[in-house]
N, C-alpha and C positions, 0 to 999 in steps of 0.2 A: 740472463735471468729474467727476460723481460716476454718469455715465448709465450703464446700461447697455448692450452694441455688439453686431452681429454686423455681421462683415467677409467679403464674400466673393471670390474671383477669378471672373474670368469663363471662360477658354479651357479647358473642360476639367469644368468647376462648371455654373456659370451655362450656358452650349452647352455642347455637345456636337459635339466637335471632329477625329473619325477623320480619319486622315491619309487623303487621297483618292489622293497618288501626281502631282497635278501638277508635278511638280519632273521624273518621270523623265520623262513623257509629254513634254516640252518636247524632255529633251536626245535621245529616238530623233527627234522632228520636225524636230531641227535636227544630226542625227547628231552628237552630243555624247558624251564618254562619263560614264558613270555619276558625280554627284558634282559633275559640274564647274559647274552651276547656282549651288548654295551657296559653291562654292570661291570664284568670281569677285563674288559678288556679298554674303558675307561682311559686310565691313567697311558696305556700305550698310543689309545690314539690322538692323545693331548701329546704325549712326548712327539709323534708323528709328525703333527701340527707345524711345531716349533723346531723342529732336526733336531732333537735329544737321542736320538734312537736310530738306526741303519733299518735300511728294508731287510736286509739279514735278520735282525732281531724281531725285526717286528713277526716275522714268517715262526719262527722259532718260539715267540712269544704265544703267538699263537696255538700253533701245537701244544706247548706246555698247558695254557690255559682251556684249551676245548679240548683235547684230549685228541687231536686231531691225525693223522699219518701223513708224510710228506705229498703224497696225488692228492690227498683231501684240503693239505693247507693250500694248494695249486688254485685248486676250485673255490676255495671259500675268496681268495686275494681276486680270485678273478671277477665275479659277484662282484663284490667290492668295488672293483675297477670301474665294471659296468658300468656301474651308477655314480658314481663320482665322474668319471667324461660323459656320460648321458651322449647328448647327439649336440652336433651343432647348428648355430641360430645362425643358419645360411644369411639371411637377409640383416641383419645387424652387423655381421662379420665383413660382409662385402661393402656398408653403407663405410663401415671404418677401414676398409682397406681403401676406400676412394677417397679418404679425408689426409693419405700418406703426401709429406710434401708441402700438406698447410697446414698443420699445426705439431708441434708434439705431441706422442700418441702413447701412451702405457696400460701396463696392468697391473694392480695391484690383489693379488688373492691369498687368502685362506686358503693355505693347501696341506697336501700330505707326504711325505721324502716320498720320490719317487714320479711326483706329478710331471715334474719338466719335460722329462725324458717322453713320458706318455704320449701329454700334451705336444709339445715338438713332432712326433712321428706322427700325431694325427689329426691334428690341425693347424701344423707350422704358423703360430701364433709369436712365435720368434721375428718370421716376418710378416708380421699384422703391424707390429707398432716396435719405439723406439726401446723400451726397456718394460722387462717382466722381472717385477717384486714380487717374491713366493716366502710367503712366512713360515717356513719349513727351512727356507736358508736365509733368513735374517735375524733368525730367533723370536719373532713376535709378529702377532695377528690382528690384526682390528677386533675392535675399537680402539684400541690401543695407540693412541697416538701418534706412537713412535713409529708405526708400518706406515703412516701417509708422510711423516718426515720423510723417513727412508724412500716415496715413490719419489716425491718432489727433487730431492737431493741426487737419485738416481737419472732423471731427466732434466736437472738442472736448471729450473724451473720455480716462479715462487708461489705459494697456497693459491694466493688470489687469483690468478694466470688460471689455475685449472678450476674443469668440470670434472667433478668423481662421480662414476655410474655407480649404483650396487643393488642390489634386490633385499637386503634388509634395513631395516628402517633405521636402528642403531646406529649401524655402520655409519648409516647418510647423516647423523647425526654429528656422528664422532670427526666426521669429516670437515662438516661445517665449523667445529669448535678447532680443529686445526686450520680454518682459516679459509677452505677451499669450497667454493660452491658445489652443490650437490643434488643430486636428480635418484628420488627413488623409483627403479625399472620397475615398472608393471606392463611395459607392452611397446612394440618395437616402435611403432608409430610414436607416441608420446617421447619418447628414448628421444629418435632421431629428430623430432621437433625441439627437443629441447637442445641438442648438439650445435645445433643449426643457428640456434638462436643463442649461443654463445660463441660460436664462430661468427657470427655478424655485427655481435656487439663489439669485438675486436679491431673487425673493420669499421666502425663508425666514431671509434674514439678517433683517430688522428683527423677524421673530416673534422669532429667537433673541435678540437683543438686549433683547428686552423682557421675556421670562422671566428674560434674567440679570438685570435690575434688580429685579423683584420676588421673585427669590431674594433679593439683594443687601437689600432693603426687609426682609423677612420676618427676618433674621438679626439685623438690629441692633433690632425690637423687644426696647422693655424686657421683663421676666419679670413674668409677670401678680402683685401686689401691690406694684408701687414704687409704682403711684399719681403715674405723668408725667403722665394725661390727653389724653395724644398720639396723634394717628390720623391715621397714613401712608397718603396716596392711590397708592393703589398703581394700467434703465431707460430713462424714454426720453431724453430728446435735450433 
């Protein structure tokens, strides 16, 4: 319990996630108005969130809801898809796959049933780091306190020990209040200065602890003539 961590999210961190627009593009194809995608369909994608719901349902959910035909719900999940794996942040992903080895490494995200499996096949994020927390199979999301319990707990690790990466500012919040420092991502450069410099501070604590001892040694020598004859000798996962 005493390793060192970096925690990151994926949507946003990890990819690279611009909103592409398929939500409107649906509701002019099915003369919809603006909104009513999310309106109706709401509550399944909070159940999605949190694994209340099977991608079975959800597909069927949908149909029901947009009035959709099985090739059309095919297309609308795949849209979907698109934009939730976005592309990935080549140069952040490599910076963390070179950090394997020294410290503990995780992920903690916001996801939707279904992500793992995606994720896995397309950016073996499995082997980027030592454990993936997905709020779709732990029952709960950030802020929420209980998802950075659960990263901690899942890498074995304690608050303080970790750096949590995220791209909203809440999140980086809710993180600190559970105890664990935190870094809001706006850009890979800052990202990885800030990594660096908590992987350093890690190595610097035992240097300091050992100068305080040989301070601590140096002071309670006796004063040269009492004649005691005594001679004081002076992460990852």
């Amino acid at each position: 319990m005493t390793a060192t961590c970096v925690i990151l999210d994926i949507g946003g961190v990890l990819e690279i996630t611009p909103k592409t627009g398929w939500g409107q593009r649906w509701e002019e194809r099915l003369e919809l108005p603006r909104g009513t995608v999310n309106e109706r369909m709401r509550d399944v994608w909070r159940a999605g969130s949190i694994g209340r719901i099977s991608e079975r349902d959800v597909h069927w959910e949908v149909a029901a809801r947009l009035g959709l035909d099985a090739p059309q719900v095919e297309d609308f999940m795949a849209d979907l898809w698109a934009e939730y794996l976005g592309t990935p942040n080549e140069e952040l992903i490599d910076y963390v796959r070179g950090l394997r080895g020294s410290c503990r490494l995780g992920i903690l995200s916001n996801s939707f049933v279904g992500a793992r499996e995606r994720e896995t096949a397309l950016y073996h994020f499995d082997e980027l780091v030592d454990q993936i927390v997905y709020s779709h199979e732990i029952g709960v999301g950030k802020p929420d306190l209980r998802a950075f319990e659960a990263a901690c707990a899942g890498l074995d690790v304690r608050p303080e020990s970790c750096l949590f990466i995220d791209d909203v500012a809440v999140n980086v919040e809710a993180a600190q209040a559970a105890g664990m420092q935190a870094h809001l991502f706006e850009d890979n450069a800052g990202t990885i200065t800030r990594i660096a410099a908590h992987l350093d501070a890690r190595l610097l604590v035992p240097r300091a602890r050992a100068g305080q001892a040989a301070v601590s040694n140096m002071l309670i020598l006796p004063e040269v003539g009492e004649g005691t004859g005594v001679d004081d000798d002076v992460r990852q996962e």
